[in-house]
N, C-alpha and C positions, 0 to 999 in steps of 0.2 A: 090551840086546837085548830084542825084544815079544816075549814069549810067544805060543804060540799060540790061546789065549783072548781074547788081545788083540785080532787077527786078526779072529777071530770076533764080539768084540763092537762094534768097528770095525765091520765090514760089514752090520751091524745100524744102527745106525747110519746110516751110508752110504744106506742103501736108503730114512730117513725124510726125508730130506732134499733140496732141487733146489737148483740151483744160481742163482743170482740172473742176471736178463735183461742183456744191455748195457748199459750207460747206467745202470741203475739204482745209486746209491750206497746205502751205510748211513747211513741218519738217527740222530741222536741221538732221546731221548725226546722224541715233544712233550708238549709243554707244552698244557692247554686253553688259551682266551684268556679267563682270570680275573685280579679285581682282588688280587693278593694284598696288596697294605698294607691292602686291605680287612677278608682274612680273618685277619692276623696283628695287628690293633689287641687292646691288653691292656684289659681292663673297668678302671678308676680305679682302684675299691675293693682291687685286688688288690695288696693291698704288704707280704705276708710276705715275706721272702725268707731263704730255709735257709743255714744256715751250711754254709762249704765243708766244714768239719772238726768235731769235736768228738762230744759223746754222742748225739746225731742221727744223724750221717752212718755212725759205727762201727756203731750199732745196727741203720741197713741195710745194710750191708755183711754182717752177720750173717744177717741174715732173708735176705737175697739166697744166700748159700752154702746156708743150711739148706733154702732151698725157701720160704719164710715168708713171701713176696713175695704183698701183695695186689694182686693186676691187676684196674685196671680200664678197661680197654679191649685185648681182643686182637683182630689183624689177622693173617689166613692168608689165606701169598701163594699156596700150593698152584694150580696148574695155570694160574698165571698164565705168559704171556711176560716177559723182564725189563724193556722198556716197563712193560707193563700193571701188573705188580708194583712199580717205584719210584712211577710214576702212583698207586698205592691206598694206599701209605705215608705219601705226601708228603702227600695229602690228608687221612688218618687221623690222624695225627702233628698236623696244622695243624687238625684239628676236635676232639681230644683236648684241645691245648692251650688252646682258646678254651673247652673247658667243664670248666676248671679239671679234666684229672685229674692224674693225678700218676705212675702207673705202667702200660706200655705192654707188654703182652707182643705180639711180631712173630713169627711161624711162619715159617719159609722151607722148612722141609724139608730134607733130609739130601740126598738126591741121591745119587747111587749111588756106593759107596765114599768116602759125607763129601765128596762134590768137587761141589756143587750149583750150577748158577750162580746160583742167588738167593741162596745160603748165601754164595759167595764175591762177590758183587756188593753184600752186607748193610754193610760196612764203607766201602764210597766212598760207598754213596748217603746215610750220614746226615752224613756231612762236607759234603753237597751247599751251597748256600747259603743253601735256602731252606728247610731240615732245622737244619744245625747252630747258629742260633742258639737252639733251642727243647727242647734235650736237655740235661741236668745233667750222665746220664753214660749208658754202656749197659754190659750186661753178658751173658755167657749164661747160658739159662735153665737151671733146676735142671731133674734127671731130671723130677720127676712134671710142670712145666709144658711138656715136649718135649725137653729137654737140649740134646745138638747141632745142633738143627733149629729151636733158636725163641733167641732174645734177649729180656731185660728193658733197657725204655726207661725213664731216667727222665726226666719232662720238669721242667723250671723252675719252680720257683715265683714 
């Protein structure tokens, strides 16, 4: 049964909102019309590649829990639509990678009562196909880098 605050925050709500024309459908994200094997080519030289497991991986695991995570490259999606917000990921994500970093902090924001739609739309869009080859792993961020409101990327080496 809704509460009556519910009610209330419903019709708040309600009021920001119009409803869509005839005809008109939902689009998915577009897409720019970029060459992406262009932007996803690896430089030669690059041929570390980290071990899935072992004293490497444990060690970030660590640093990740304690907050010890060096970011370098954060992306806040704050006051974006959720277009516009997978759109500046995909692209951030895809120019992090090409200049070799290694760890991604994503702000999405908490959203009210933790039910964000960028927060909850953060887990499809890095499975996307043109994301999930390029992430090792993700995780959420500790308190001091925004807690429930950001994630750590890591990407591939």
């Amino acid at each position: 049964m809704k509460k009556p605050s519910d009610y209330y925050l419903w019709d708040r709500v309600r009021r920001t909102v119009s409803p869509l024309k005839k005809g008109s459908a939902r689009s998915e994200p577009k897409t720019p019309p970029e060459d992406f094997a262009a932007m996803m080519q690896v430089p030669p030289q690059r041929s570390s590649e980290r071990p899935k497991d072992g004293p490497l991986f444990e060690r970030q695991d660590k640093k990740t829990r304690r907050g010890k995570v060096e970011v370098d490259v954060k992306i806040d999606l704050h006051d974006m639509t959720r277009e516009q917000a997978f759109d500046a990921l995909r692209r951030a994500l895809i120019r992090a990678y090409n200049h070799n970093k290694r760890t991604v902090l994503v702000v999405t924001g908490k959203g009210l009562r933790g039910e964000g739609v960028l927060r909850q739309s953060f887990p499809g869009w890095i499975n996307h196909a043109d994301i999930r080859p390029l992430i090792a792993e993700f995780a959420p961020a500790h308190q001091r880098h925004g807690g429930g409101g950001a994630w750590y990327i890591f990407l591939k080496g």
